[in-house]
NUMIPA-97813 format. One record per residue (C-alpha): residue in one letter; x, y, z. Coordinates in steps of 0.5 Angstrom, whole numbers, plus 500, padded with zeros to 3 digits. Each point is the difference from the previous one (the first is absolute). Layout:
  residu    x    y    z
       A    X    Y    Z
...
//
This chain:
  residu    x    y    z
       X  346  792  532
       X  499  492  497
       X  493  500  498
       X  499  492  498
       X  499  496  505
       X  504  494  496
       X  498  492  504
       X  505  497  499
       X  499  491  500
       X  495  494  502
       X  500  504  507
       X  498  507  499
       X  494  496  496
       X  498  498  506
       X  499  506  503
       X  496  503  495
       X  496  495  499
       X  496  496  505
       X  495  506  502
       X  494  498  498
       X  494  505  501
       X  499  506  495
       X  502  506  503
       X  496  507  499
       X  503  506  503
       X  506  505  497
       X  506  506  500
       X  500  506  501
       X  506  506  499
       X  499  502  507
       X  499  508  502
       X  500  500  492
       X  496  506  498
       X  497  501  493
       X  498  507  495
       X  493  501  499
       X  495  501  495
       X  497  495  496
       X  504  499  493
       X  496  502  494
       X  501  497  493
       X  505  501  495
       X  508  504  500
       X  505  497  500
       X  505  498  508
       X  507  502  500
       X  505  496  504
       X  507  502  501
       X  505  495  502
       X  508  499  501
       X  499  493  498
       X  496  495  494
       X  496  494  503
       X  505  494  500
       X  495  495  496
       X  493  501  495
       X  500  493  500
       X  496  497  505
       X  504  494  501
       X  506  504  501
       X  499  506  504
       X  499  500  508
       X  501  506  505
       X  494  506  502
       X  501  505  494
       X  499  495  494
       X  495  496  505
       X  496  506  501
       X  501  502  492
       X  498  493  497
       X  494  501  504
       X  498  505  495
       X  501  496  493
       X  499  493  504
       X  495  496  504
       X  501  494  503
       X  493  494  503
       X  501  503  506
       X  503  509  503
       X  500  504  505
       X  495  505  501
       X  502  507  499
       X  497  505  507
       X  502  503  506
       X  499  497  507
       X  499  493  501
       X  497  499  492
       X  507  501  497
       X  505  494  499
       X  494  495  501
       X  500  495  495
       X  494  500  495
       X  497  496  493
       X  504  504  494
       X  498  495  494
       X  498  495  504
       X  492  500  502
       X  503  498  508
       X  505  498  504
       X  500  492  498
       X  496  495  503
       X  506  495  504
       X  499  493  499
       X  504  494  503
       X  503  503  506
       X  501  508  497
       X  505  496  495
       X  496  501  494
       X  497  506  497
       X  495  502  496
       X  499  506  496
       X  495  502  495
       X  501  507  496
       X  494  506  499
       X  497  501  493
       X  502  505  495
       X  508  499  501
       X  506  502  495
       X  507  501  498
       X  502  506  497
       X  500  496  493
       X  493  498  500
       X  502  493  503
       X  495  498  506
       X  503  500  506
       X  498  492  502
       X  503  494  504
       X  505  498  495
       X  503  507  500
       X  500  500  508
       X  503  493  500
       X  506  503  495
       X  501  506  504
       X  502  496  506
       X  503  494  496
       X  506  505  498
       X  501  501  507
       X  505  493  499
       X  503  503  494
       X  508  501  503
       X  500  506  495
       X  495  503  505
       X  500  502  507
       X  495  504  504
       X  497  498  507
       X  501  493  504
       X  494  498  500
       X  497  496  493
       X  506  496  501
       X  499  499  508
       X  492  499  500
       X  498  497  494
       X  502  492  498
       X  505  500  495
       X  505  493  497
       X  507  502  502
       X  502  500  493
       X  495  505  497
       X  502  506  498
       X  495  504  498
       X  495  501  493
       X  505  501  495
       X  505  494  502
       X  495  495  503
       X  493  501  497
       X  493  500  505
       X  501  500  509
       X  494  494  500
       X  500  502  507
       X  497  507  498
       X  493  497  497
       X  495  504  494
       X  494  496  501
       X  496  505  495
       X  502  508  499
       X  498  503  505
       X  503  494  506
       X  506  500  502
       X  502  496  506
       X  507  499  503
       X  503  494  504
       X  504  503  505
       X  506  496  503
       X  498  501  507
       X  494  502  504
       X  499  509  500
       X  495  503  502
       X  503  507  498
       X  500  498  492
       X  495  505  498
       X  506  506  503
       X  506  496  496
       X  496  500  494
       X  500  509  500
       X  508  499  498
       X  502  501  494
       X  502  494  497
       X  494  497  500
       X  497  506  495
       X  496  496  494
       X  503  501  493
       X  498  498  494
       X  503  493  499
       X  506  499  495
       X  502  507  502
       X  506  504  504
       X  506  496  497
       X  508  502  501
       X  497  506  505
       X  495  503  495
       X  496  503  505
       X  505  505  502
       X  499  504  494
       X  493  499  498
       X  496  497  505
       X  493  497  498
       X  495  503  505
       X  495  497  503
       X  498  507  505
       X  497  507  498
       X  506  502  497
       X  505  499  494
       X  507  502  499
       X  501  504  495
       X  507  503  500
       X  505  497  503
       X  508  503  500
       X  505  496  505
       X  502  505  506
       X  497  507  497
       X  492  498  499
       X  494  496  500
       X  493  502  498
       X  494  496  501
       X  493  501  496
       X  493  497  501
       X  498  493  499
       X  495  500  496
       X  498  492  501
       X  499  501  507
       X  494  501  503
       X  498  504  508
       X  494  495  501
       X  505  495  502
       X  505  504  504
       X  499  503  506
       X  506  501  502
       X  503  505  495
       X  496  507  499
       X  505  501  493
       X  498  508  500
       X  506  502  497
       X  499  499  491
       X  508  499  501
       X  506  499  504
       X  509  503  499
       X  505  499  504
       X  507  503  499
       X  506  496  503
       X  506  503  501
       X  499  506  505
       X  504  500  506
       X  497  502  506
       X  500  507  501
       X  498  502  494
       X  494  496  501
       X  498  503  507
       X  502  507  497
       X  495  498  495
       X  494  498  505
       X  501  505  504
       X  499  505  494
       X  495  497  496
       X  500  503  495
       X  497  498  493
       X  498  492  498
       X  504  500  508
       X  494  502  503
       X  498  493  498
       X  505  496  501
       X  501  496  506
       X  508  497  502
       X  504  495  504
       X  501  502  508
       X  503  507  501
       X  508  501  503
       X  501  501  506
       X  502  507  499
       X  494  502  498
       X  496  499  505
       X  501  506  504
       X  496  504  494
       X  493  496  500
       X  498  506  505
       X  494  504  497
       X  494  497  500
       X  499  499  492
       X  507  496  501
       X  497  496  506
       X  493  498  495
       X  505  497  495
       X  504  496  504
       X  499  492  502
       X  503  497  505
       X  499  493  503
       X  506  493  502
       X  502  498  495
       X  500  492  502
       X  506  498  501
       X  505  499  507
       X  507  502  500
       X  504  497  503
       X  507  497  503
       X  501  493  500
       X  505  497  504
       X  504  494  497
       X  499  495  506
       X  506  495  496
       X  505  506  502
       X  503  501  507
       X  499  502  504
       X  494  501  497
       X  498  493  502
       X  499  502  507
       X  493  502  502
       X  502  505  505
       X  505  505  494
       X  493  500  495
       X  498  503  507
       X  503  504  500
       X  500  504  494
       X  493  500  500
       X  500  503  506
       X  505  505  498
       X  498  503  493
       X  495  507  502
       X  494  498  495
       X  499  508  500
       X  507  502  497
       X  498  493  494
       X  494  505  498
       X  505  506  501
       X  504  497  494
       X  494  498  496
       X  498  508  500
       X  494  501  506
       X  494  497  503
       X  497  502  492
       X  505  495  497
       X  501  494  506
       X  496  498  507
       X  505  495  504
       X  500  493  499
       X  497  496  506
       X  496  493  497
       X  504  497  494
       X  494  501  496
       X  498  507  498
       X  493  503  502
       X  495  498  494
       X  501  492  501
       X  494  497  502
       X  501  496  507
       X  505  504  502
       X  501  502  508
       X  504  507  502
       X  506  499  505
       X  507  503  500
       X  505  494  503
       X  506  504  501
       X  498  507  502
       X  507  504  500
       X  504  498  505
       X  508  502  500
       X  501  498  507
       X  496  492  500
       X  505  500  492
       X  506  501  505
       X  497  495  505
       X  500  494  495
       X  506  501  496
       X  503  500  508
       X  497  493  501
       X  501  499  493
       X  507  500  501
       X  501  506  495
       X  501  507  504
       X  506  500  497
       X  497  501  492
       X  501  497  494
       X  499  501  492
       X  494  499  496
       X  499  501  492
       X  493  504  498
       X  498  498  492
       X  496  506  497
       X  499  504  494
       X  504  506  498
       X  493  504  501
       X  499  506  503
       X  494  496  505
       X  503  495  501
       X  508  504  501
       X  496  503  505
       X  497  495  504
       X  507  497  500
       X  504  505  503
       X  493  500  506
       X  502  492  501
       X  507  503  500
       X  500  504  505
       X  495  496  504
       X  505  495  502
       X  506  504  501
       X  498  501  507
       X  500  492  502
       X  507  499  496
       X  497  498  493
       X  503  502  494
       X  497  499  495
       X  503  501  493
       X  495  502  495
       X  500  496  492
       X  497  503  495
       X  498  495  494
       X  497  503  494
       X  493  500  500
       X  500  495  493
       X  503  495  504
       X  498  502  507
       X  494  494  501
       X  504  494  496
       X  506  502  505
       X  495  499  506
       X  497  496  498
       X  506  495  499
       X  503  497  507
       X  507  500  498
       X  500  507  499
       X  495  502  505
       X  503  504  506
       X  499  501  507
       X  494  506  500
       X  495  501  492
       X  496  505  500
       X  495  500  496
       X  491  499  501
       X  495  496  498
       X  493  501  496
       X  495  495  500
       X  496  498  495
       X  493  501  503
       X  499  502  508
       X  501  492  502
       X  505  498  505
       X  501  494  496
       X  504  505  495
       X  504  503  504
       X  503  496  506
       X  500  493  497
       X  505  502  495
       X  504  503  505
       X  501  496  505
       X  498  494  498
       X  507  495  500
       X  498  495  496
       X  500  505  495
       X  507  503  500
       X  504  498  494
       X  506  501  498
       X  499  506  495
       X  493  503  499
       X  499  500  507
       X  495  505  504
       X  502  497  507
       X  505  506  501
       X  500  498  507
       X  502  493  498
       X  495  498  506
       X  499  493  500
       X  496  500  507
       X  495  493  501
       X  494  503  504
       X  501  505  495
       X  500  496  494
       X  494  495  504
       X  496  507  501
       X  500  500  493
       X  498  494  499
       X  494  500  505
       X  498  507  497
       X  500  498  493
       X  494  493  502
       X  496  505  503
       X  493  500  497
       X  498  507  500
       X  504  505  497
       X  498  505  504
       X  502  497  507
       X  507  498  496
       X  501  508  499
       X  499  501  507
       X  505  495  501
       X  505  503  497
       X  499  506  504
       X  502  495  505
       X  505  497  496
       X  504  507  499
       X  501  500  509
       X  503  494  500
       X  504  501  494
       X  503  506  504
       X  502  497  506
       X  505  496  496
       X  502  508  497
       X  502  497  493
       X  499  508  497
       X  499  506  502
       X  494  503  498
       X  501  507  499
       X  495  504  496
       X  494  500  495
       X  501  505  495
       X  495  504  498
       X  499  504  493
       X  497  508  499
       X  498  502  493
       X  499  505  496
       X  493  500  495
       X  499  505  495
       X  495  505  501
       X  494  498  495
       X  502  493  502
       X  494  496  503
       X  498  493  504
       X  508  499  501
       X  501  496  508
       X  506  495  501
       X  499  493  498
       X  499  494  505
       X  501  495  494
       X  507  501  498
       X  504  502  506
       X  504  504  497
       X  498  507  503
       X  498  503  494
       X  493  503  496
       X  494  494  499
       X  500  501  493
       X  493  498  499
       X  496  505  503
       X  504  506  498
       X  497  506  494
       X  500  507  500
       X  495  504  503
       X  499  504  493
       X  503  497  494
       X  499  507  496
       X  505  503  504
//
């Protein structure tokens, strides 16, 4: 599932950029459940895992997992709080005393940094060390999230702190101030800047992707160990000072994950937890095992919660006989949402799309457009001209989900004359293939995860057609619609970020009347946590449908 919503050009800046009101608010993992107890100091948390972090450096990575993980050894001006309910997901002061004051119409920003704060090197944590951690997001070496490069002011040619020295449109005016100057009004800055690319490093450091094997730590913990692919271990840090957090308990004295495992072998492990496993948490269970979370300890020990994101099947509006309205129809009246959720492993693992954006956005309005109707798909493909069917491609991934939801979708359009030849891409190259309008074909399935439980990071980027390129593109629909596109534009003028959310609820319905995608589900997770395992709930900060590191530790360290 794509996680970034990656804003291509001047247009897509334009969406982000006009609101002009602080926004309060924040996500949740809806239904997510947590283990109890209150977790004690000391012990060491395991975690089991298939596959390593993409990227230690800050600069470079940006998915859920390693987002959630940076959480651990970075901070940033700004986070998201860590709670269940309401609380979780809502974006607080991390290094910063508040969220900044706006000037000049919300398109400056000014911060200023608490007292007593250090790098794991002993260097403070200062204004220049903000400034240079963002800086690096211009590196062409560096990738990370859009969103330095989108919102703040920058010449055309710089090229981060290594090639052209100092962003004068990020100011110091003394160590503990740092004020940014944004391109455009945005209101929503204090949420941009909990992204990774705006952590602080100490000036000077971080060249030729040195972070990747030995990050410098602004967070509660230090890497002590790392091993590419087979382990990583994170230890105390000891310049870091619980006086000026308040959102990372940091119970545990260290942290081990072992890379490598295959998935069974991880959920045999859970399900035993046996030895150090009995403090071990894990990424989602398969789907296999479900069926044997039934006695009662199995059940305490397991967290369930959406994960964040919509799958969905988008359905490329430059193709015949796509282009017709009446043939998207059609197919979304003819896809059975239940057989999708079937393909998924349950209603433990998937609940049916309706609205494009899933249950933990902010604004958002429940309402199911297209209730499964056979006989209405058969009626418009007959005014449509196309009783007599015709052939469609299906670009997937050779996994056993999305295999699955394939053979659904499949079979789904069998009875209208529909047939659909299923392309399997490798997974390496999936989202570059896409994503190229060249390439692309008649039906991507995919999904989308915003950045934070805004609209403005869900539906702009999919259904803006100002922003459709030739490759890189998110648009997979290639909708380029002008009431949609103004809407946008409207939306994004609105002076209350709040009243905007709600209008991208209202946007998601007019989007639909169009039928550029099918919605067809909001995947869930269900995991596992060892029995000595405390404070564990899923995360609303990283939307990646795993573990909130930041709260967990173990109930009895001696055990």
């Amino acid at each position: 599932m794509k996680k970034s919503t990656t804003i291509a050009g001047a247009a897509a800046l334009s969406l982000l950029a006009a609101l002009t009101a602080c926004r309060g608010g924040g996500s949740t993992a809806g239904g997510a459940s947590g283990v109890s107890g209150t977790p004690a100091t000391g012990g060491t948390v395991h975690f089991l895992t298939k596959t390593d972090f993409s990227h230690l450096d800050p600069g470079l990575g940006f998915d859920g997992g390693v987002n959630n993980f940076y959480r651990l050894i970075y901070r940033g001006l700004t986070t998201f709080a860590s709670g269940a309910g309401a609380a979780g997901g809502k974006v607080v002061p991390d290094l910063a005393t508040d969220l900044g004051t706006s000037s000049d119409n919300a398109k400056t920003w000014t911060f200023h940094l608490k007292d007593g704060l250090t790098f794991e090197n002993g260097s403070p944590i200062d204004s220049s060390a903000v400034k240079f951690g963002v800086e690096r997001a211009w590196d062409p070496e560096m990738g990370g999230s859009p969103y330095p490069r989108l919102l703040v002011d920058a010449p055309k040619d710089y090229k981060g702190p290594y090639q052209s020295g100092d962003l004068n449109t990020i100011e110091t005016p003394d160590a503990k101030t740092v004020v940014f100057h944004l391109k455009k009004p945005f209101a929503d800055f204090p949420s941009a800047l909990a992204m990774p690319n705006f952590f602080p490093v100490p000036k000077g450091t971080g060249a030729a992707h040195a972070f990747d094997t030995k990050p410098i730590a602004s967070g509660p913990y230090r890497v002590a160990s790392y091993v590419h692919g087979t382990s990583l271990k994170l230890v105390r840090n000891p310049q870091w000072k619980a006086s000026t957090d308040s959102v990372r308990t940091a119970k545990p004295d260290a942290w081990e994950w072992t890379f490598g495992l295959d998935g069974a072998t991880i959920d045999e492990r859970m399900l035993a937890g046996q030895g150090a496993d009995a403090d071990a948490i894990a990424d989602k269970i398969q789907t296999a095992t479900l069926s044997r979370i039934q006695t009662p300890q199995l059940k305490a020990r397991t967290l369930s919660g959406y994960m964040g994101c919509t799958t969905y099947l988008a359905m490329n509006t430059t193709r015949k006989p796509l282009n017709d309205l009446r043939v998207r129809q059609a197919i979304e009246y003819a896809i059975n949402k239940d057989t999708i959720v079937a393909a998924f492993g349950g209603s433990q693992l998937a609940s049916k799309g309706t609205a494009i954006q899933p249950p933990i956005m902010k604004g958002r309005t429940e309402y199911d457009p297209y209730p499964y109707n056979p006989e209405k798909a058969k009626q418009l493909l007959a005014e449509a001209g196309l009783s007599g069917g015709f052939s469609l491609t299906l670009d997937t991934r050779p996994v056993a989900v999305q295999t699955a939801l394939a053979v659904a979708i499949q079979e789904a359009l069998k009875p209208l004359n529909i047939h659909i030849k299923i392309n399997n891409i490798d997974s390496s190259t999936f989202y570059e293939v896409i994503a190229d309008t060249s390439k692309e074909h008649d039906l991507p399935l995919t999904g989308w995860c915003p950045d934070w439980a805004s609209g403005l990071t869900f539906l702009p980027p999919l259904f803006d057609g100002r922003g459709i390129t030739s490759t890189a593109n998110s648009n997979l629909a290639q909708i380029n619609n002008d009431a949609i596109n103004k809407r946008i534009d409207q939306i994004a003028a609105m002076t209350n970020a709040d009243t905007a959310d709600a209008a991208y609820g209202e946007l998601d319905k007019q989007i639909m009347t169009q039928a550029p995608i099918v919605p067809l589900a909001y995947e869930k997770t269900a995991l596992i946590a060892g029995a000595n395992i405390a404070g564990a709930r899923l995360s609303s900060a990283s939307f990646s449908g795993g573990i909130d590191l930041v709260t967990v530790g173990l109930k009895d360290p001696g055990k």
